[in-house]
LUMLOVO-935419 format. One record per residue (C-alpha): residue in one letter; z, y, x; residue number from 1. Coordinates in steps of 0.2 Angstrom, whole numbers, plus 5000, padded with zeros to 4 digits. Layout:
<rec residu="A" zz="Z" yy="Y" xx="X" num="NUM"/>
...
END
This chain:
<rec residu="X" zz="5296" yy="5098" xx="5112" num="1"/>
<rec residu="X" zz="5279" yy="5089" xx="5110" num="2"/>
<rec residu="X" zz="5267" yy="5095" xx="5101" num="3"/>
<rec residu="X" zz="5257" yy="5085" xx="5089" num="4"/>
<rec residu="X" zz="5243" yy="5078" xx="5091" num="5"/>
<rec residu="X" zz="5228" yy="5085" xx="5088" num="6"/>
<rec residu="X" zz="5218" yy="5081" xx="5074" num="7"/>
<rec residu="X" zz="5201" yy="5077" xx="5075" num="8"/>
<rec residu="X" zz="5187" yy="5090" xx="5069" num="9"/>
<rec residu="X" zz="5183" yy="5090" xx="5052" num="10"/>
<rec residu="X" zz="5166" yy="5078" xx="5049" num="11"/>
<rec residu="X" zz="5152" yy="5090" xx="5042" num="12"/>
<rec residu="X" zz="5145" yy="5082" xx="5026" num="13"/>
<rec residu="X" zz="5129" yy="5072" xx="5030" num="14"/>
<rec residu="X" zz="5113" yy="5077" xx="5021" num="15"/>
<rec residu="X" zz="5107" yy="5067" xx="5006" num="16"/>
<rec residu="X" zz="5096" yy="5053" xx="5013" num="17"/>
<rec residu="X" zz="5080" yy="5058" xx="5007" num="18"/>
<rec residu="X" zz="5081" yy="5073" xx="5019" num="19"/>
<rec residu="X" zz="5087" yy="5064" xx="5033" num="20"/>
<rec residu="X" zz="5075" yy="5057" xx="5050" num="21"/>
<rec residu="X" zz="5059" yy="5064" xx="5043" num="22"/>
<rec residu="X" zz="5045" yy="5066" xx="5054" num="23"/>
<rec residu="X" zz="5033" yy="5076" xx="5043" num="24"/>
<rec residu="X" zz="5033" yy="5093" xx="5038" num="25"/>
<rec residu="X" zz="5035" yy="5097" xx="5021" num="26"/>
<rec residu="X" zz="5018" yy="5098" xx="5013" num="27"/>
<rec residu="X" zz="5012" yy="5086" xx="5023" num="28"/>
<rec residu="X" zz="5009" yy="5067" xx="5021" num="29"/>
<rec residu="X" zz="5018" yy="5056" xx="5033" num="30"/>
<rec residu="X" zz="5008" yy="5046" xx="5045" num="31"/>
<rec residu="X" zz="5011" yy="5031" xx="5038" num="32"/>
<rec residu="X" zz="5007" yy="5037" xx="5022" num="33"/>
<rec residu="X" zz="4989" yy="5042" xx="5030" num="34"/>
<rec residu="X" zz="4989" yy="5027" xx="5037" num="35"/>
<rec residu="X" zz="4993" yy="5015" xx="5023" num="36"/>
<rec residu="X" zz="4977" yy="5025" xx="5015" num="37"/>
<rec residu="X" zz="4965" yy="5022" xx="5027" num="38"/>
<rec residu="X" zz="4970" yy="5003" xx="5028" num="39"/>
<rec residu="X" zz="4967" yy="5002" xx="5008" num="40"/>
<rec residu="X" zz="4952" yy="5010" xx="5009" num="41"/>
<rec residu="X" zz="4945" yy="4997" xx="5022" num="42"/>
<rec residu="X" zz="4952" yy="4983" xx="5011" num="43"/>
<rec residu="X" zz="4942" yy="4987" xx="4996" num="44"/>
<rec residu="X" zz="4926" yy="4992" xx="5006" num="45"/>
<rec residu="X" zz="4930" yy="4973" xx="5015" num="46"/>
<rec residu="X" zz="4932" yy="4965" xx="4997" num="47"/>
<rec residu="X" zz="4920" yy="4972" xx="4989" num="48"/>
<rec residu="X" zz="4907" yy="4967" xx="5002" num="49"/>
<rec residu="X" zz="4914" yy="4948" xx="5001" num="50"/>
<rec residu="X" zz="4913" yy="4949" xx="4984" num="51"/>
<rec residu="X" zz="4895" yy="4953" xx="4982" num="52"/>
<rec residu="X" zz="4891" yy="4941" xx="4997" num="53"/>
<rec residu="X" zz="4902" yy="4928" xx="4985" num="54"/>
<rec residu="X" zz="4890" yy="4932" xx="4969" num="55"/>
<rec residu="X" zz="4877" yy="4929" xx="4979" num="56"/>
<rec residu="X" zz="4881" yy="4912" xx="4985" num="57"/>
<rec residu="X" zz="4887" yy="4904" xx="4970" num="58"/>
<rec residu="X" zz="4873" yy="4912" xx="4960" num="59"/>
<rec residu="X" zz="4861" yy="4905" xx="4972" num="60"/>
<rec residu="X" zz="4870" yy="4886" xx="4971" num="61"/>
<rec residu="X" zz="4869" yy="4889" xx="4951" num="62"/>
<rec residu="X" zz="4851" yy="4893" xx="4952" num="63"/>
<rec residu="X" zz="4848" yy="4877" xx="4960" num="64"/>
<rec residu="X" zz="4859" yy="4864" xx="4950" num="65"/>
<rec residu="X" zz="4872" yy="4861" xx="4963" num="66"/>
<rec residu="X" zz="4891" yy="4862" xx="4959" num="67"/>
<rec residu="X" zz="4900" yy="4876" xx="4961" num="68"/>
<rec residu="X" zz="4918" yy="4872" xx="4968" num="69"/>
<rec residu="X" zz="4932" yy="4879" xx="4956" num="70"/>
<rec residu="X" zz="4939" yy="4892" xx="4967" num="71"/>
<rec residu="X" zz="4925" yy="4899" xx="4971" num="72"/>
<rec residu="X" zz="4921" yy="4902" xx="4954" num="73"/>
<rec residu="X" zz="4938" yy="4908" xx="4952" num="74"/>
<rec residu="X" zz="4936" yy="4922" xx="4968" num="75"/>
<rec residu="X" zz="4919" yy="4928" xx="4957" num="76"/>
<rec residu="X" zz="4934" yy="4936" xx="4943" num="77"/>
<rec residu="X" zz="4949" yy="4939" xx="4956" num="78"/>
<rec residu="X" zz="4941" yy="4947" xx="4971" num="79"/>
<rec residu="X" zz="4930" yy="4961" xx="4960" num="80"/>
<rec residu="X" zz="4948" yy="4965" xx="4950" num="81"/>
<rec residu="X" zz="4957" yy="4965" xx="4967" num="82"/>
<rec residu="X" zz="4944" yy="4976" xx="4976" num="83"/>
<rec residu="X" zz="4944" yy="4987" xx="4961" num="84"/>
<rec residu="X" zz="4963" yy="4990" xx="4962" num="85"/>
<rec residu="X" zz="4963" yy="4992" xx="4979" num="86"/>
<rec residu="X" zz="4950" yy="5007" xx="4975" num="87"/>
<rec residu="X" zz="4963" yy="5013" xx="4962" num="88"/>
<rec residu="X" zz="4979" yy="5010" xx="4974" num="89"/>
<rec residu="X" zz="4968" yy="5020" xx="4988" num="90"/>
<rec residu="X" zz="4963" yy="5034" xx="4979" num="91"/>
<rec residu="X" zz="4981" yy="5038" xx="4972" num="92"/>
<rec residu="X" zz="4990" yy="5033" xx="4986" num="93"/>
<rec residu="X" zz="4992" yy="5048" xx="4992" num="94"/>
<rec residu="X" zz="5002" yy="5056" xx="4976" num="95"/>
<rec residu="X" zz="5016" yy="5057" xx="4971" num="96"/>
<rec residu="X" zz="5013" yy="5045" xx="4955" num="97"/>
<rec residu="X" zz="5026" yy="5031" xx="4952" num="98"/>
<rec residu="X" zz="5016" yy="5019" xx="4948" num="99"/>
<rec residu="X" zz="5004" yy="5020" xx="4963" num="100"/>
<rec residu="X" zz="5016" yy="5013" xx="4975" num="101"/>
<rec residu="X" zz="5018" yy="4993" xx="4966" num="102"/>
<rec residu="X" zz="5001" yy="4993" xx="4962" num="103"/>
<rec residu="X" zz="4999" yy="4994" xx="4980" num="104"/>
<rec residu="X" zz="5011" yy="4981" xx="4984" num="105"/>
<rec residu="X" zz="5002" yy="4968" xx="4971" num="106"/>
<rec residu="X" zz="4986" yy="4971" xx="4980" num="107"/>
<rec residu="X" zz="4993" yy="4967" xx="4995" num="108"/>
<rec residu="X" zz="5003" yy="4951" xx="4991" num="109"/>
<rec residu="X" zz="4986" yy="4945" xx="4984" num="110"/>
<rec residu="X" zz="4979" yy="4950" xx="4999" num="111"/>
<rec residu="X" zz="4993" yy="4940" xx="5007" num="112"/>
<rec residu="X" zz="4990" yy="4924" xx="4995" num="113"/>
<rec residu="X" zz="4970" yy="4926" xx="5000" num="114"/>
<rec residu="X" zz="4976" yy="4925" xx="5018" num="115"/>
<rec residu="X" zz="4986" yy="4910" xx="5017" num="116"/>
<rec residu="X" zz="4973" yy="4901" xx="5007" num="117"/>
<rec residu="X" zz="4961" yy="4906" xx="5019" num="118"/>
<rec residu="X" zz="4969" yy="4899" xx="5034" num="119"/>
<rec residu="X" zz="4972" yy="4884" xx="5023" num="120"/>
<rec residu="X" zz="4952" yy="4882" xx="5021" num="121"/>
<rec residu="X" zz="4951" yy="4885" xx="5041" num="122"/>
<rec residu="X" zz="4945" yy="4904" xx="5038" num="123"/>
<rec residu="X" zz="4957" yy="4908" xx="5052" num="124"/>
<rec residu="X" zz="4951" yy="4928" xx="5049" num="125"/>
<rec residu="X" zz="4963" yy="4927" xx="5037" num="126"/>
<rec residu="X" zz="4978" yy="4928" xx="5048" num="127"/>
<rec residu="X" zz="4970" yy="4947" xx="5050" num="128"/>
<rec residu="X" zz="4969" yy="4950" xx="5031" num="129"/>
<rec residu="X" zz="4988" yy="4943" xx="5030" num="130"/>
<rec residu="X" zz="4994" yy="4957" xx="5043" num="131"/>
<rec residu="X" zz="4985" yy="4971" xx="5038" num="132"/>
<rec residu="X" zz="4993" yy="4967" xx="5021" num="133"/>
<rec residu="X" zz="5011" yy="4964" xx="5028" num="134"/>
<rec residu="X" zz="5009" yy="4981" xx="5040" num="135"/>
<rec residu="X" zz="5001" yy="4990" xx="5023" num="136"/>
<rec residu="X" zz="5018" yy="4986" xx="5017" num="137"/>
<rec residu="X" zz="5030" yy="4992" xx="5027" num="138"/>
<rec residu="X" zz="5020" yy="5008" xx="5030" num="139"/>
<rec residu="X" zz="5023" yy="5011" xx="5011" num="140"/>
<rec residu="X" zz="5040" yy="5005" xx="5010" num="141"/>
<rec residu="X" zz="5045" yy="5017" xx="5025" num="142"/>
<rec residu="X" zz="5058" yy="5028" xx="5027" num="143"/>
<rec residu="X" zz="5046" yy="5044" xx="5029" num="144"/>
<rec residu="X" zz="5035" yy="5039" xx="5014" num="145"/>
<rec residu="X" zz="5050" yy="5036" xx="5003" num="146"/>
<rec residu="X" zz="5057" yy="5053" xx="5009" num="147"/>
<rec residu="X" zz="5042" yy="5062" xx="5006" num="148"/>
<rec residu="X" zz="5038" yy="5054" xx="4990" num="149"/>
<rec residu="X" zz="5056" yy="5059" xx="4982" num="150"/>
<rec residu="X" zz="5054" yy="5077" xx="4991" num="151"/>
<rec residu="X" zz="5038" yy="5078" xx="4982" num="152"/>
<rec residu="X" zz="5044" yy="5070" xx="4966" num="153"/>
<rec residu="X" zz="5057" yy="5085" xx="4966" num="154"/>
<rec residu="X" zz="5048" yy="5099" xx="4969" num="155"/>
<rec residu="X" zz="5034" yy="5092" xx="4956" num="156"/>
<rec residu="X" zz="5044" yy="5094" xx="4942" num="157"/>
<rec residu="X" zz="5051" yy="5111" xx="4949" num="158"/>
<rec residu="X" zz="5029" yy="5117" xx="4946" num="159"/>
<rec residu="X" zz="5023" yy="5124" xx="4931" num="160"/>
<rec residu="X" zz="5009" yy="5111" xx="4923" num="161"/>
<rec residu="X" zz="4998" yy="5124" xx="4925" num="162"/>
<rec residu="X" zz="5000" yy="5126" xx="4944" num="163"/>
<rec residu="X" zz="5002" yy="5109" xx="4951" num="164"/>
<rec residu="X" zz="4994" yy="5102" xx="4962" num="165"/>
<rec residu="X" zz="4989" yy="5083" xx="4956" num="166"/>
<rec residu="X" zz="4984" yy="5086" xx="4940" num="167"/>
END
């Protein structure tokens, strides 16, 4: 008589994929959360100072009659607003707000189209500004920030308004 074959071991259930392959300890902001931070916070300083170098400019070509090209005119409105929400993306990056995370991201895709139009213009420093926004990114979109943002995101609503943390 043969015996029957053995079956294999039962699988144990796999952890829900917000718990899984994370690399922080709870509590603590991932790396690449950090990270993420302290490139936003580089990125506003940066546009911020372009900006008022860009004011300067263009309000010393208006003092003397000269034309004043279109866009840049048009970087006097969109670099202040886009250094001001990189302010506010770097600030609150670091909680667990919802709506923190695509605020983000839009900073960086202007970031993104500012590079492009740089290089365009021959500003080839805007290959830089075009990385740091692509590796800003996936930093935020990574699987350690996501995790950490839906573990906080749990245990936030799990505090008493009284005793959180962010508020």
């Amino acid at each position: 008589m043969s015996e029957p074959p053995m079956s294999p071991p039962p699988i144990p259930p796999m952890p829900p994929a917000h718990l899984q392959y994370q690399s922080f300890r709870p509590g603590e902001r991932p790396r690449q959360l950090r990270t993420a931070r302290v490139i936003l916070w580089i990125q506003f300083a940066a546009t911020a100072l372009f900006s008022l170098a860009q004011f300067v400019q263009v309000s010393g070509l208006w003092q003397h009659g000269q034309q004043v090209p279109g866009f840049a005119v048009f970087a006097l409105i969109e670099d202040p607003a886009v250094s001001i929400l990189a302010l506010i993306a770097a600030i609150f990056i670091a909680t667990p707000r919802t709506w923190v995370r695509p605020l983000a991201t839009v900073v960086e895709a202007v970031a993104i189209l500012n590079g492009v139009i740089n290089v365009v213009d021959g500003v080839f420093a805007g290959v830089i500004g075009i990385t740091l926004a692509i590796w800003v990114i996936v930093l935020l979109f990574n699987s350690n920030v996501t995790a950490w943002l839906q573990s906080v995101g749990a245990n936030q609503s799990a505090v008493p308004p009284q005793q959180h943390p962010f508020s």
